[in-house]
C-alpha positions in Angstrom: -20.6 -26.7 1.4 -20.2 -23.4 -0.1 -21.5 -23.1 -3.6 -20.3 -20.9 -6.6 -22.3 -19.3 -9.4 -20.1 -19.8 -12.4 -20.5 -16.5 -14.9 -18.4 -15.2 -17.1 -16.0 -12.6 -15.5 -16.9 -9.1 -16.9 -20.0 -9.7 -18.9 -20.9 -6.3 -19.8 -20.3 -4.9 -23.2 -17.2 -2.4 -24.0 -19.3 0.6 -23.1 -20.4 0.0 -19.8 -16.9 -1.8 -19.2 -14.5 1.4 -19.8 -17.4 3.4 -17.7 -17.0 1.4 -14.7 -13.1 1.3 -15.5 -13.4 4.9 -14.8 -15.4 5.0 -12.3 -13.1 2.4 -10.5 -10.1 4.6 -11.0 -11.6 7.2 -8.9 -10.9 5.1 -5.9 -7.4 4.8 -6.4 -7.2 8.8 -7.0 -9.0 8.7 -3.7 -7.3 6.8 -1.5 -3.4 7.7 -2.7 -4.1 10.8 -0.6 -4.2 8.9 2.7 -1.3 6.7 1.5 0.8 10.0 -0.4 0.4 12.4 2.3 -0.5 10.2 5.5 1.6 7.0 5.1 4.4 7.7 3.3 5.6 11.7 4.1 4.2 13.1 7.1 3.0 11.3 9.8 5.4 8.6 10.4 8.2 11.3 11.2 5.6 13.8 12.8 4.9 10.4 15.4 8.5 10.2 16.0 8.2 13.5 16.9 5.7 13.1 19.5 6.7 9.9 20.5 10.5 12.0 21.1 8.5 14.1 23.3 7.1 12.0 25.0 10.4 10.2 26.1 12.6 13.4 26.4 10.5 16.2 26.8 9.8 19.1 24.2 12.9 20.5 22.5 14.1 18.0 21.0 15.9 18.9 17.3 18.2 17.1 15.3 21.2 18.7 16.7 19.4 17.6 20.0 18.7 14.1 19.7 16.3 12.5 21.9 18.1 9.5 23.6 15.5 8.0 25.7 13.3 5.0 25.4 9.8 4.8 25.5 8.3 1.9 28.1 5.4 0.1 26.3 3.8 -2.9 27.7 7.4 -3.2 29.9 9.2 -3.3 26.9 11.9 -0.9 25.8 10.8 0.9 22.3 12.9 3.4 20.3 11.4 6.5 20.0 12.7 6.3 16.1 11.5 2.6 15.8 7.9 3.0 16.9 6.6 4.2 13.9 7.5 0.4 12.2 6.2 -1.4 15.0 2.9 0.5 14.8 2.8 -0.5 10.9 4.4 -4.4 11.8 1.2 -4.2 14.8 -1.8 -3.1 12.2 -0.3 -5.4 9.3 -0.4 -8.9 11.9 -3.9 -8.3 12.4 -4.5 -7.4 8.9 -3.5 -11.0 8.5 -6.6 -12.8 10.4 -9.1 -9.6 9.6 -8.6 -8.7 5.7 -9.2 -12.7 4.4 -12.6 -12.3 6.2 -13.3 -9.1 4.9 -12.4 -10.9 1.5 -14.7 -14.2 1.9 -17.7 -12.0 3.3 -17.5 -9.6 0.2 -17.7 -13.0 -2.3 -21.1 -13.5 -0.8 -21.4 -9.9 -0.8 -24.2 -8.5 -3.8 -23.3 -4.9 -2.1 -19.3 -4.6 -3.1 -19.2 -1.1 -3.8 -21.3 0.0 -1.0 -18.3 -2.2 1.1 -15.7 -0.8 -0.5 -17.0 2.7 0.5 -17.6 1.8 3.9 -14.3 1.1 4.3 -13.0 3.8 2.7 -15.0 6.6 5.0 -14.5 4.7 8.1 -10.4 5.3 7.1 -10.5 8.5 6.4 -12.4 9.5 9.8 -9.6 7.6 11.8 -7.1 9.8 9.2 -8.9 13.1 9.8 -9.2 12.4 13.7 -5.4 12.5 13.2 -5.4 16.1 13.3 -6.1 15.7 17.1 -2.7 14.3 17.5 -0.1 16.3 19.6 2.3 16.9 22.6 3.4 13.8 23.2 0.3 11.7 23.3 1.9 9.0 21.0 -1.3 6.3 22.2 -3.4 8.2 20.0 -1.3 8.7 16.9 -0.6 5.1 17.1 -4.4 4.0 17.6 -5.5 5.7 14.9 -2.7 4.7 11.9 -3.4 0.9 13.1 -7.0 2.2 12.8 -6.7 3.7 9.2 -4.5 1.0 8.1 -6.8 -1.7 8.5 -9.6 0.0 6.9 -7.5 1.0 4.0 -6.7 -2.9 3.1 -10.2 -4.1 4.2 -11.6 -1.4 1.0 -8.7 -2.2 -1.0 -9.4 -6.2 -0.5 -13.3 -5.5 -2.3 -11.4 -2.5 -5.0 -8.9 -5.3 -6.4 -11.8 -7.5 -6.2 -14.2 -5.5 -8.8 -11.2 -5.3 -10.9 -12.0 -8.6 -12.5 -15.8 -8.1 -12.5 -14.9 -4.7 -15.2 -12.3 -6.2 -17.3 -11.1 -9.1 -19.2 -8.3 -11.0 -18.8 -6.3 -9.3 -21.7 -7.3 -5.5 -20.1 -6.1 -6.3 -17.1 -2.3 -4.9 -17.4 -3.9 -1.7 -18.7 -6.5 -1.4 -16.4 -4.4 -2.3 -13.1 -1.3 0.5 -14.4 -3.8 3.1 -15.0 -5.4 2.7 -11.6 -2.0 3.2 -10.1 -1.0 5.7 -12.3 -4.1 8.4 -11.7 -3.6 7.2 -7.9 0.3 8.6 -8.5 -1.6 11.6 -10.0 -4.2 12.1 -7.4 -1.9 12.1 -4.5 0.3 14.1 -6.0 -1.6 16.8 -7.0 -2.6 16.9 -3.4 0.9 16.6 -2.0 1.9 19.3 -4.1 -0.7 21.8 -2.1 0.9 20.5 0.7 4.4 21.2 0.1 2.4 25.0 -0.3 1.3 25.0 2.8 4.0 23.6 5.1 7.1 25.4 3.0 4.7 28.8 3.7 3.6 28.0 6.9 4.7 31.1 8.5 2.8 33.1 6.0 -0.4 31.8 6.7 -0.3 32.1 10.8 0.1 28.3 11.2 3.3 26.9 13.0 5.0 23.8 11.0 3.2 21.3 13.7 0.1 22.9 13.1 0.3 23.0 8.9 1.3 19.3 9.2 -1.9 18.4 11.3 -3.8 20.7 8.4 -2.2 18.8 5.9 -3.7 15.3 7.4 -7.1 16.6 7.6 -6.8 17.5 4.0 -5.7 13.9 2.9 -8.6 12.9 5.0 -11.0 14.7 3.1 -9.6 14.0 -0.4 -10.4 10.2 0.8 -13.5 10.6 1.6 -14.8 12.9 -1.0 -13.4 11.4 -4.3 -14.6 8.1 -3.0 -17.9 9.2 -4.0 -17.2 9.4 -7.3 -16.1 5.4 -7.5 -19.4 4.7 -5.3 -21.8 6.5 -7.9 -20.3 5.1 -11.0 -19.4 1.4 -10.1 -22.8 -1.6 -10.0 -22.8 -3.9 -7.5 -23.6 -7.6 -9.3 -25.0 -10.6 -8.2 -22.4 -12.3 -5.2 -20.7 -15.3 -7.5 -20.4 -17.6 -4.1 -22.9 -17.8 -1.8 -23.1 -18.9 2.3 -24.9 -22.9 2.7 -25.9 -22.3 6.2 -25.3 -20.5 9.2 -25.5 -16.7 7.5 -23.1 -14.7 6.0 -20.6 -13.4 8.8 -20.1 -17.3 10.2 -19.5 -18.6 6.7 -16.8 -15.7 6.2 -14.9 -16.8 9.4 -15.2 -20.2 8.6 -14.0 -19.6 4.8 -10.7 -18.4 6.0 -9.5 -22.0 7.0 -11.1 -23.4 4.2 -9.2 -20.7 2.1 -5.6 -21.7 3.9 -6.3 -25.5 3.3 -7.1 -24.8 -0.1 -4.2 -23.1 -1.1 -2.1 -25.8 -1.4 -4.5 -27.1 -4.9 -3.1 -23.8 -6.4 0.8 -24.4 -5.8 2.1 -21.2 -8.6 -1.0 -19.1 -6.7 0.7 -19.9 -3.9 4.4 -19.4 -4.6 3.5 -15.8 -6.4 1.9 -15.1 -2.7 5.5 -16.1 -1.3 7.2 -14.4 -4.0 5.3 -11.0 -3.3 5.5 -11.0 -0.2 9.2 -10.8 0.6 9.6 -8.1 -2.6 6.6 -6.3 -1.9 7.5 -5.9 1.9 10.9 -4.5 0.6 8.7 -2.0 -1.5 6.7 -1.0 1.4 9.3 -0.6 3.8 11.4 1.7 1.2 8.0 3.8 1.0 7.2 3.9 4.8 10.7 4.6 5.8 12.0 7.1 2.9 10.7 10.4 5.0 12.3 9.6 8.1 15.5 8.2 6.4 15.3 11.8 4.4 15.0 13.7 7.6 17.1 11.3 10.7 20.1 10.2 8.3 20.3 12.6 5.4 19.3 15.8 7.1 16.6 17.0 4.6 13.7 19.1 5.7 10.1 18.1 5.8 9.6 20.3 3.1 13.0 19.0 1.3 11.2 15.8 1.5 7.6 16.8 0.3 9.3 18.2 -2.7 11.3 14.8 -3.7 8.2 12.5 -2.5 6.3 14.7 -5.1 8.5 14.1 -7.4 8.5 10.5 -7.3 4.8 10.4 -7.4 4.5 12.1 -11.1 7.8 9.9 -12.1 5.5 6.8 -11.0 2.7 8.0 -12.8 4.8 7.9 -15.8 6.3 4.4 -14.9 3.4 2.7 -14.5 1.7 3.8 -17.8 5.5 2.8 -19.6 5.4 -0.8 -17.4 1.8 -1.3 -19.0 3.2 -0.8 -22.5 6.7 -2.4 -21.9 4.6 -5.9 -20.3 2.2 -6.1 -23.6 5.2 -7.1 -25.3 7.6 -8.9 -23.0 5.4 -10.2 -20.6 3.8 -9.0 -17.3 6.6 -11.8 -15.3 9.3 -10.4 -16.8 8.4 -6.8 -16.3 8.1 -7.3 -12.6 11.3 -9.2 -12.2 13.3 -6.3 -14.4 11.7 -3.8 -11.8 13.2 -5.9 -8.7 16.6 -5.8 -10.4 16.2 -2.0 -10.2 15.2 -1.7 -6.6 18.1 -3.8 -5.4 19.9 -0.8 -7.2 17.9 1.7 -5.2 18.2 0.2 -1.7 22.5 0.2 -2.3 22.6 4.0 -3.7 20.8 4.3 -0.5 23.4 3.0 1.4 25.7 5.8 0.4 24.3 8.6 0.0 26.1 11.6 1.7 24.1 13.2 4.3 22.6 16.3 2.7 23.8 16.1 -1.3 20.6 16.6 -2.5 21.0 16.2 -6.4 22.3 12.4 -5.7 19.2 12.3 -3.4 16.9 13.2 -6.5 18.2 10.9 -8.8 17.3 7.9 -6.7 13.9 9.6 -6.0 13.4 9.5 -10.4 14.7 5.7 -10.5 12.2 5.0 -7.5 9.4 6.6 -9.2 10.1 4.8 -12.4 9.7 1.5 -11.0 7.3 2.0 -7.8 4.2 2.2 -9.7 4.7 -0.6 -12.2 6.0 -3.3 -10.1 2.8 -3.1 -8.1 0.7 -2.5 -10.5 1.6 -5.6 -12.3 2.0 -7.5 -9.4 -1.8 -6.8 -9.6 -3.1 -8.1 -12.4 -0.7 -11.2 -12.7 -2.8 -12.2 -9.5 -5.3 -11.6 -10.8 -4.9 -14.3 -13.7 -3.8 -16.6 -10.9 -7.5 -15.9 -8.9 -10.3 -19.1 -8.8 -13.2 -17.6 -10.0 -16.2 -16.5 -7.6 -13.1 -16.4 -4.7 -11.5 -13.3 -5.7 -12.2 -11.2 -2.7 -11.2 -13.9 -0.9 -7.8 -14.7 -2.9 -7.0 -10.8 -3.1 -7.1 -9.9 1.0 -4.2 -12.8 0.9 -3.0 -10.4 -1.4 -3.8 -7.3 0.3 -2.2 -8.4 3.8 1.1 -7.8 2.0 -0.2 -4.7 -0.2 1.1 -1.4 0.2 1.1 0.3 3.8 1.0 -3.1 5.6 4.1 -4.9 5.1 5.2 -6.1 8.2 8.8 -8.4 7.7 10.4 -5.3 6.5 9.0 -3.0 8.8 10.0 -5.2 11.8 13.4 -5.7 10.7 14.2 -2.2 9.7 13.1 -1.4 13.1 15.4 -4.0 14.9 18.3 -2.8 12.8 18.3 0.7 13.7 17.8 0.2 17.3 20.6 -2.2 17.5 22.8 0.2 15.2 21.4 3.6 15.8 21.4 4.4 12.2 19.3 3.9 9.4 21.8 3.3 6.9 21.9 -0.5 7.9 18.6 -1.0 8.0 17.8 0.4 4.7 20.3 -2.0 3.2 19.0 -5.2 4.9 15.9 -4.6 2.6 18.0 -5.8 -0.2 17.5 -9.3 1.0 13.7 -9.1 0.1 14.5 -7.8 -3.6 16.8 -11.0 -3.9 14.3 -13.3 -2.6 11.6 -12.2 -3.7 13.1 -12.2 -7.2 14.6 -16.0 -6.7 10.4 -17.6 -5.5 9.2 -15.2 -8.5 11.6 -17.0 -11.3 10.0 -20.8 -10.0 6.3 -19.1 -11.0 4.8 -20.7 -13.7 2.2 -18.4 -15.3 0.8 -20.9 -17.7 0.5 -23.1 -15.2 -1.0 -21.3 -12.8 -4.0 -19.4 -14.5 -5.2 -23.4 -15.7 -5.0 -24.7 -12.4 -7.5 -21.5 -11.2 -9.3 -22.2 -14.2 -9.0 -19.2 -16.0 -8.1 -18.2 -19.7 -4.7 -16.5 -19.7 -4.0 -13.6 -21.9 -2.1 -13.4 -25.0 1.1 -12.4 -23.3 1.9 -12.9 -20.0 
């Protein structure tokens, strides 16, 4: 039977506390890059590209459509749709890998070295993504299942630490700033490469080629600043420890133990529900905005750089204001206002005109407001609802459903386009996730919840 050291959660003094905050931060500057850059903007319409390519042949524009299918495995796959399936693909096996990741990092005295781990094995798999072109779509798809994974397996250990470096009460703060100077990071980046693919001709590179420059960049930005989290943040003594049988076979056999559990935390479990139907309705949004930008509105890549920019310093903004607004109403009710506004974002969606711009904008500034404090929130409420000395283990539950690997949305956005040919539809079926989402969220009670983990809950929540 599997033992836990009980300690108090963040027993270091003020000082070294808001050092390791810091230092922590750095990580989610880092790792925005991949997600700004990589996941969100550029590669998922650049592997449509190639995956176009590959089924029809080079030359194929938007006033060309490619028409044909791809054959993989036997079945018939939408060059448009692949991209989603990829993400559904890396986010199923997220599901059996990341709570193992999580239970072997609780026995873990070595977190941070982990967490970097991760983090450089992703941003090889990115930077190897500069390799991709033609039409070999294998290899774009390989290595985004590839860089995926690695990015939740880090972000399992990052969310993790979070409750080693702060108390209960800091938590808010703590989890918006992360998210914010992660809106910041990537988007100082992505503003370099809205430079560089707007003035592509002006440097010698073709758009193809500046795109593949730009993923090498994101890859580096990864790695590098990750450096600065791994330097700064301690590893402490692992709060649960393996009986028998060494650490690996207790971290496999953990993950049953972790599902069986679950069911002695009931709110734990219903905020899991809960986030992820309206979190996979987040993620798909985010996943999906550049090619709904470019295959339904018309935009340009660097039309869409520029308003994926913008919603990145908007969201650094909102998450700082959704820290301040929960201190006073509450983290629950912040999240649920913020689902209320994304149900409003998926149906302005819905009508945008192909190529008005301006109204194109103004949903980008209403996404940014909300994009960066719903999730970061949604992070630290967890965290209240987290037994203590399982927190890896509780947070890759958490992560399978965190930002780049939802895969409900994904899926169905796929299926709806390829049965309609348009992406209109399937953006607006995301509103069923919001509504949802919103309904399991209502039933949570936080109270409740943080005393059955056996926590102490903060002032407000």
């Amino acid at each position: 039977m599997t033992s836990h050291k009980m300690f108090p959660t963040a027993d270091l003094t003020e000082v070294e506390r808001r050092r390791q905050q810091r230092a922590w931060y750095a990580y989610d500057w880092a790792n925005s890059a991949y997600v700004t850059t990589v996941a969100t903007v550029l590669f998922a319409p650049y592997l449509t590209a190639v995956a176009e390519t590959a089924a029809c042949g080079p030359g194929v524009t938007p006033d060309s459509p490619c028409r044909a299918d791809l054959i993989v495995l036997g079945v018939t796959v939408s060059p448009g749709s692949l991209v989603f399936y990829v993400v559904t693909l890396s986010t199923v096996m997220s599901a059996v890998l990341l709570p193992v990741v999580g239970a072997f990092a609780d026995r873990s005295s070595r977190k941070k070295h982990l967490l970097a781990g991760f983090a450089w094995a992703g941003s090889a798999f990115a930077a190897c993504m500069f390799g991709v072109q033609g039409g070999n779509w294998q290899l774009g798809a390989l290595l985004l299942v590839g860089a995926n994974l690695c990015l939740g397996s880090s972000l399992v250990v990052y969310n993790a630490v979070m409750i080693e470096i702060s108390l209960p009460d800091e938590r808010d703060r703590v989890s918006s700033r992360g998210w914010a100077f992660g809106y910041l990071g990537g988007g100082l980046l992505l503003a370099v490469n809205l430079a560089l693919v707007t003035l592509h001709d002006s440097v010698g590179l073709s758009q193809g080629t500046a795109v593949r420059v730009c993923l090498l960049m994101a890859a580096a930005w990864w790695a590098g600043f990750t450096i600065i989290a791994f330097r700064g943040l301690r590893n402490r003594e692992a709060a649960a420890s393996p009986a028998s049988g060494g650490m690996v076979r207790q971290s496999f056999g953990q993950l049953w133990t972790t599902l069986r559990h679950l069911r002695a935390y009931p709110m734990t479990l219903l905020f899991l529900a809960a986030y992820l139907f309206y979190n996979d309705g987040i993620q798909t949004v985010i996943v999906s905005a550049s090619t709904y930008g470019e295959r339904e509105l018309g935009f340009e890549t660097s039309v869409l750089i520029a308003t994926i920019l913008l919603v990145q310093f908007v969201a650094f903004v909102g998450a700082l204001l959704f820290g301040r607004i929960a201190a006073g109403l509450g983290t629950k009710r912040t999240i649920s206002a913020g689902l209320m506004v994304w149900m409003v974002v998926v149906s302005i969606g819905y009508f945008l005109p192909e190529g008005s711009l301006l109204p194109f904008l103004g949903m980008a500034v209403l996404i940014g407001l909300v994009l960066g404090g719903t999730q970061a929130l949604s992070r630290s409420f967890f965290s209240q609802l987290v037994p203590k000395g399982r927190e890896a283990e509780f947070f890759s539950l958490y992560e399978a459903c965190e930002r780049g690997t939802s895969w409900l949305g994904t899926l169905i956005f796929g299926l709806v386009h390829q049965r309609f040919d348009s992406y209109r539809p399937a953006l607006f079926a995301l509103i069923v996730f919001f509504v949802v989402g919103l309904a399991l969220l209502s039933r949570v009670d936080a109270r409740r919840g943080i005393a059955e983990a056996g926590n102490v809950g903060p002032a407000v929540i």
